[in-house]
C-alpha positions in Angstrom: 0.0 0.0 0.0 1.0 3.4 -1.0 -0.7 5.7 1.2 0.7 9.1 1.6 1.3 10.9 4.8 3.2 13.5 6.9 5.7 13.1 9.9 6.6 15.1 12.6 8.7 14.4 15.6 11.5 11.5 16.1 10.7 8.0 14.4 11.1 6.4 17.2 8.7 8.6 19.3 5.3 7.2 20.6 2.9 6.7 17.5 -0.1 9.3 17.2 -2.6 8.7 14.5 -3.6 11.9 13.9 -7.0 12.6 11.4 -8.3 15.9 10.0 -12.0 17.4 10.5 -14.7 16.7 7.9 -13.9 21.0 6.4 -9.6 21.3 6.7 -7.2 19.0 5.5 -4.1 17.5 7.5 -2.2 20.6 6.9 -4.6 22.9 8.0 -3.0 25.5 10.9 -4.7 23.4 14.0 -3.8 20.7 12.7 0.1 21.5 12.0 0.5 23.7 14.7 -1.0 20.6 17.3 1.7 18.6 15.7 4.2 20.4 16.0 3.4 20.9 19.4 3.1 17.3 20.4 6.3 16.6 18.4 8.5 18.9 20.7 7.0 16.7 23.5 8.4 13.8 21.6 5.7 12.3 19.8 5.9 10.7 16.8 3.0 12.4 14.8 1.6 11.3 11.6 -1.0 13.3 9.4 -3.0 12.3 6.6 -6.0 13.0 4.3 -8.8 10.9 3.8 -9.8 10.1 0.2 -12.3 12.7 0.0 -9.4 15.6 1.1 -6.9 14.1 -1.0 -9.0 14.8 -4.0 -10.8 18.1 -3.2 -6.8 19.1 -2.9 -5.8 17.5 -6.0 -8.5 19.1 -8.0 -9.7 21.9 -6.1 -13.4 21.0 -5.9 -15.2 20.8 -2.5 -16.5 17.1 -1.6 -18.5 16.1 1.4 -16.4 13.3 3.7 -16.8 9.7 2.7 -19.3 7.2 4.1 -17.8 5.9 7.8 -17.2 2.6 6.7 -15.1 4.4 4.1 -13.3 6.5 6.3 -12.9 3.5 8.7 -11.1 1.5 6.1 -9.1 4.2 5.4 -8.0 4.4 8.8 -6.9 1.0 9.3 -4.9 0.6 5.9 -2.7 3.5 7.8 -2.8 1.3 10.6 -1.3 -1.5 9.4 0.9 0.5 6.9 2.7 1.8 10.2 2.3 -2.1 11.9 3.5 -0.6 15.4 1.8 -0.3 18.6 -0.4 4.0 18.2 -2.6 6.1 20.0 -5.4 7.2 17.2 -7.3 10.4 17.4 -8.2 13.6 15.4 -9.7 16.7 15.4 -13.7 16.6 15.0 -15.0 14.2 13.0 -11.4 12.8 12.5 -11.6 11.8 16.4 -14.9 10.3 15.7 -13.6 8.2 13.1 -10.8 7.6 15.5 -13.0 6.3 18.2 -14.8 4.2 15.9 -12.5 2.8 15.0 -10.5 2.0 17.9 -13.9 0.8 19.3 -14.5 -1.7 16.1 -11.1 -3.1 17.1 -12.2 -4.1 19.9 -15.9 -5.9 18.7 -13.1 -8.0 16.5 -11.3 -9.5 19.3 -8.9 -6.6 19.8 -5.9 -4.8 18.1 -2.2 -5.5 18.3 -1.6 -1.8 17.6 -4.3 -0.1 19.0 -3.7 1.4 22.7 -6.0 4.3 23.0 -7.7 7.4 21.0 -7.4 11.0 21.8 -10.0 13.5 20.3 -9.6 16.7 20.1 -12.6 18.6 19.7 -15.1 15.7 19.6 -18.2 16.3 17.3 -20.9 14.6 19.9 -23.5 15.9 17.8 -24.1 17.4 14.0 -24.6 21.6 14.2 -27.9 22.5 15.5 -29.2 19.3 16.2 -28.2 17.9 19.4 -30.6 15.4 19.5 -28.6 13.3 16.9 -26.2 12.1 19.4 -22.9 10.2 18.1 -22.5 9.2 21.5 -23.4 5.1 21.0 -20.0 3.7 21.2 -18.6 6.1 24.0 -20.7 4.1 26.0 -18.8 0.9 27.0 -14.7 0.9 26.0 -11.8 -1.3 26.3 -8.7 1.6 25.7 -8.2 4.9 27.4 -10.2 7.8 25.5 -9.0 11.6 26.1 -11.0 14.3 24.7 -9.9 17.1 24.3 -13.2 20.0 24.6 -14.1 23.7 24.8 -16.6 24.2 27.5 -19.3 26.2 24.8 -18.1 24.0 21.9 -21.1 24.1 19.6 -20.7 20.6 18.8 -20.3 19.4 22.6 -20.2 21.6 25.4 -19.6 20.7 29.0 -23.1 21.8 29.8 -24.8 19.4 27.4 -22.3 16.7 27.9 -22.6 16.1 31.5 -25.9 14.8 31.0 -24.5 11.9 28.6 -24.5 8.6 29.2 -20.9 7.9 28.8 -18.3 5.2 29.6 -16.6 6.6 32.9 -13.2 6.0 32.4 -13.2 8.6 29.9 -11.1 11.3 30.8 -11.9 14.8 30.4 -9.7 18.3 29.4 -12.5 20.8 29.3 -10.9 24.5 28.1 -12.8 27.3 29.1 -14.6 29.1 26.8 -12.9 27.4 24.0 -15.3 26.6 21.3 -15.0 23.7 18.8 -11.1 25.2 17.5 -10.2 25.5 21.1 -10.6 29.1 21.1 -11.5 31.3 23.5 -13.1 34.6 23.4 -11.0 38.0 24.7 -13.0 38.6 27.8 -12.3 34.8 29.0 -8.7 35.9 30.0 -7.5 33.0 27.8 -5.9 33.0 24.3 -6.2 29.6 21.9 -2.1 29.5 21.5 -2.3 28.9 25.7 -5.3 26.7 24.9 -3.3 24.4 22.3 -0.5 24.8 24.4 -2.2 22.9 27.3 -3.9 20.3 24.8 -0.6 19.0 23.7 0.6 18.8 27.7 -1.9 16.9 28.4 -2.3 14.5 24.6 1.5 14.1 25.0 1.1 12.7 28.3 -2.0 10.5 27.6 0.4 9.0 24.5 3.5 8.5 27.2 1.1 6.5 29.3 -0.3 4.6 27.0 2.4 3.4 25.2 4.7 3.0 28.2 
């Protein structure tokens, strides 16, 4: 398999899966700048576009994301590409993807590679209707989970989301004020560079763990 992707940080680094949002690539800013971040903390970071990016780059056109199961197979040809023990994640719906993923691993009698996802803005409902919860396989996991959230994400805030029904080992880095980029507004006393800043602390550290 041929499939194209971007390193940062020292080969032999912890592995971090790393998959863009549904609207910006894998070299969008968030996404370069988070790994770069999380390469100075010695991760082994690897970026890449799903089929649908690939070719909305490649011809300039705009294309909705692929199906999930599309996106899913995707995922684990990268997967076994690599063949070593990773962390998965993304931003948005790549963390979704991520999560699925890592949580159809484990339906099929587990991973060899597969030791935990880390999301970083997770998508736990489609804008404007939060009744459409993507919240079924959060429910019951066998691998650590980190997300990564704004507290008035519009996708997911900390309001709505402690009234989920969701597996409680889950662990939880709520930024205040940050919306789904992270971002804070002026009057919070915040800025999104210290928001990304502390994301990466805490994603590095999540990797370290579980790939000790």
């Amino acid at each position: 398999m041929n499939k194209k992707y971007t390193q940062n940080g020292p080969d032999s680094g912890p592995l971090f899966i790393f998959a863009h949002g549904a609207g910006a690539p894998a070299d969008s800013e968030f996404m370069t700048t988070m790994a770069e971040l999380l390469a100075q903390r010695g991760i082994c970071v690897v970026r890449f576009n799903f089929p649908y990016m690939e070719m909305n780059k490649n011809d300039g056109k705009r294309r909705p994301p692929n199906r999930l199961p599309a996106l899913l197979d995707d995922y684990q040809a990268l997967v076994n590409l690599l063949g070593r023990p990773c962390v998965v994640g993304g931003k948005s719906m790549g963390g979704r993807v991520a999560s699925v993923f890592m949580q159809r691993a484990d339906a099929d009698a587990g991973s060899p590679f597969i030791k935990g996802c880390a999301c970083l803005g997770y998508p736990f409902h489609p804008p404007g209707k939060p009744e459409n919860l993507r919240t079924e396989h959060l429910q019951q996991l066998k691998h650590p989970l980190l997300i990564a959230q704004g507290t008035r994400d519009a996708l997911g805030s900390q309001e709505e989301v402690k009234g989920y029904s969701l597996d409680s080992a889950i662990e939880f880095l709520w930024l205040e004020d940050g919306n789904h980029d992270l971002k804070p507004r002026v009057k919070s006393g915040f800025t999104q560079a210290q928001h990304l800043q502390t994301t990466a602390d805490a994603v590095a550290e999540f990797i370290h763990r579980c790939l000790a």
